[in-house]
C-alpha positions as CSV (number, residue, x, y, z in Angstrom):
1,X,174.3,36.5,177.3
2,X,173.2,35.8,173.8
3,X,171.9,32.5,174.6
4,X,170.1,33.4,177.5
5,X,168.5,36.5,175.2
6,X,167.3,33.8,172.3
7,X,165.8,31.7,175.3
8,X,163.8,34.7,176.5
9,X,162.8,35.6,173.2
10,X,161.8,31.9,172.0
11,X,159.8,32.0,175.2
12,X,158.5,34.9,174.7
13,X,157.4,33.7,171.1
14,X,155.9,30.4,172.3
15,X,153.8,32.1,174.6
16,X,152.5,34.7,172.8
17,X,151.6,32.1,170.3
18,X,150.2,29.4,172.9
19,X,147.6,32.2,173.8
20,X,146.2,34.3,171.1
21,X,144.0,33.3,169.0
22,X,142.7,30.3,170.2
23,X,139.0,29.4,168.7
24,X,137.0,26.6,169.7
25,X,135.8,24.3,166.8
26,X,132.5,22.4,167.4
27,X,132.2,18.9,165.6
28,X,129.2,18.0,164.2
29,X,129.7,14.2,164.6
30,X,128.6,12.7,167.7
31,X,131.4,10.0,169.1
32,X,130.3,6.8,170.8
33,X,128.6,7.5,174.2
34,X,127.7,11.3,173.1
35,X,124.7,12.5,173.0
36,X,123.7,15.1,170.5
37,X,123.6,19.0,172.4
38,X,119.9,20.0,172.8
39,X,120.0,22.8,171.0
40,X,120.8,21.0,167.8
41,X,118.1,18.4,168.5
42,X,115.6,20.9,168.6
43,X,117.0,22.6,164.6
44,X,115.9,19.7,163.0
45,X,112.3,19.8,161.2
46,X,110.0,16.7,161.8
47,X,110.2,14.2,159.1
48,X,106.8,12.8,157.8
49,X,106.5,9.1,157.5
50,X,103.8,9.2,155.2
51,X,104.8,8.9,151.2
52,X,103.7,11.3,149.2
53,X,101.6,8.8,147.2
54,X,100.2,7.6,150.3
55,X,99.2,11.2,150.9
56,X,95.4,11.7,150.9
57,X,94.3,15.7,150.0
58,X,91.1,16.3,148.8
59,X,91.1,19.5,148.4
60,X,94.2,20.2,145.6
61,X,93.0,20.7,142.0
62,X,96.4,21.2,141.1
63,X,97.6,23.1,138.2
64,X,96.3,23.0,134.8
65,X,93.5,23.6,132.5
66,X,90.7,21.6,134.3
67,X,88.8,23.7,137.3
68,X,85.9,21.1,137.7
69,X,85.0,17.7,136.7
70,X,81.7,16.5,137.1
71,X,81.5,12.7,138.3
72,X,78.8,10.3,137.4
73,X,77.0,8.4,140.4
74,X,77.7,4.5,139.0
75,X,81.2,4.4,136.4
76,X,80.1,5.0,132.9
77,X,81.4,1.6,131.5
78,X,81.6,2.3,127.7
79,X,83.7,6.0,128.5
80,X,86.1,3.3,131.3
81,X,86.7,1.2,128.6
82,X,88.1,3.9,126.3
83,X,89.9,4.8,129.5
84,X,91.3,1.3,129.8
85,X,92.4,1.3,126.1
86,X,94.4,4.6,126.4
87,X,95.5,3.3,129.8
88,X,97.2,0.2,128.0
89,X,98.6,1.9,124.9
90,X,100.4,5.0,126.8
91,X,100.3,4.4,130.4
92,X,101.5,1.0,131.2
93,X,104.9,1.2,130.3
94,X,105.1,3.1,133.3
95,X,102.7,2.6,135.9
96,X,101.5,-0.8,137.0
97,X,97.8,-1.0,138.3
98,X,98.4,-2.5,141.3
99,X,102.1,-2.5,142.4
100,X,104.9,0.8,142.1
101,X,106.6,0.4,139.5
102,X,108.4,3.4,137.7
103,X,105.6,5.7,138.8
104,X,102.8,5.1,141.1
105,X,100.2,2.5,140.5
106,X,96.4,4.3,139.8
107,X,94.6,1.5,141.9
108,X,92.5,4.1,144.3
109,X,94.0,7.0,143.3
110,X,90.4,9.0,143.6
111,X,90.3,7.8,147.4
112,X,93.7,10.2,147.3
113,X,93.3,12.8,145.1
114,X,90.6,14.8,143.6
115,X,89.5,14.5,139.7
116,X,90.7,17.7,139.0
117,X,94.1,17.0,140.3
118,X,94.3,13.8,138.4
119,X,93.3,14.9,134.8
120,X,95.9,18.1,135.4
121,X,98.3,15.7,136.0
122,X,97.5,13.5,133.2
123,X,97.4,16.5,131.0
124,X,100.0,18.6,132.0
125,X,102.9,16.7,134.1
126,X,105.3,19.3,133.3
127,X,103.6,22.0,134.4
128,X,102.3,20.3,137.5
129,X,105.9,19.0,138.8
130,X,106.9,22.6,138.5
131,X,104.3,23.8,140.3
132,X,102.3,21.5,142.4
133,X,103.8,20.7,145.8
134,X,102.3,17.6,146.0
135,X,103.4,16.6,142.3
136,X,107.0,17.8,143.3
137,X,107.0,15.2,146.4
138,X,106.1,12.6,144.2
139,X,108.7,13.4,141.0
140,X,111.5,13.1,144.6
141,X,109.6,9.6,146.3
142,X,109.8,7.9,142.5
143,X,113.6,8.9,142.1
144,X,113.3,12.2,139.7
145,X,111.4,10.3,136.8
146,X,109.5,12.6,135.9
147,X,105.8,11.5,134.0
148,X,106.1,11.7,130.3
149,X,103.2,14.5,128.9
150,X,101.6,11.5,126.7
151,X,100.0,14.5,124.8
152,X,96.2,13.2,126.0
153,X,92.9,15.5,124.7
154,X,90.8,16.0,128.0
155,X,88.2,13.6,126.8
156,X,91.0,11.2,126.3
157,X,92.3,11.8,129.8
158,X,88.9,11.9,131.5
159,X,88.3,8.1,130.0
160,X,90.9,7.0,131.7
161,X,89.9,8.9,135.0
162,X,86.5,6.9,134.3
163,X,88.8,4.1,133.4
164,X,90.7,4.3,137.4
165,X,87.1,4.7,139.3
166,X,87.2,0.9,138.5
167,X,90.2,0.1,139.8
């Protein structure tokens, strides 16, 4: 009689524990001959294929001190060749004129961007990889280095916007 109580009850135990309870964990990986569920095809966001330094706006000034910059019709050559001088001594080391190299190269960088956008980020790289969405994407595509603030006047940083118009 004991036994057959400790059977029932074991029984009893096993059952109760077989049926409560029971959750249904999803797994996330997708096995070999699975396709993912629809639903979860449709959560993910559309992933541009376009770089952010192969991005083309116009229209950002980004953030800083310069508003408005007035460009010359032809490339004032004596105000580029300041440009290129300032360009060699505290640019170089980090950007290449025509190939990526630890930041982007300048070579048609006004067919990209506007003059604003350029001399704020020549003047202020701090402030406009904090704030600049654009200037964010790019600090991410070039691996989080961010541009060292070379401490440029605006008439220094404006030569060597003259300086890329003839790149």
């Amino acid at each position: 009689m004991k036994k057959i109580m400790k059977s029932l009850a074991a029984i009893a135990i096993l059952t109760l524990i077989s049926c409560g309870g029971k959750e249904e964990k999803k797994s996330n990986d997708i096995q070999i001959g699975q396709k993912p569920d629809a639903t979860e095809a449709t959560k993910e966001e559309p992933v541009s294929t376009v770089k952010p330094s192969e991005t083309v706006d116009l229209t950002n000034k980004g953030v800083g001190p310069i508003k408005s910059v007035e460009l010359g019709a032809t490339v004032d050559q004596a105000m580029a060749a300041k440009g290129m001088e300032v360009y060699k001594t505290k640019c170089m080391a980090c950007h290449k004129v025509d190939k990526k190299f630890i930041g982007p190269p300048p070579t048609g960088i006004l067919e990209r961007r506007t003059p604003e956008w350029i001399m704020n980020m020549i003047l202020d790289p701090e402030g406009m990889t904090k704030n600049d969405p654009l200037a964010k994407a790019l600090l991410m595509e070039f691996n989080g280095s961010p541009m060292a603030n070379q401490n440029l006047t605006e008439e220094e940083a404006r030569q060597v916007l003259e300086y890329f118009r003839t790149l």
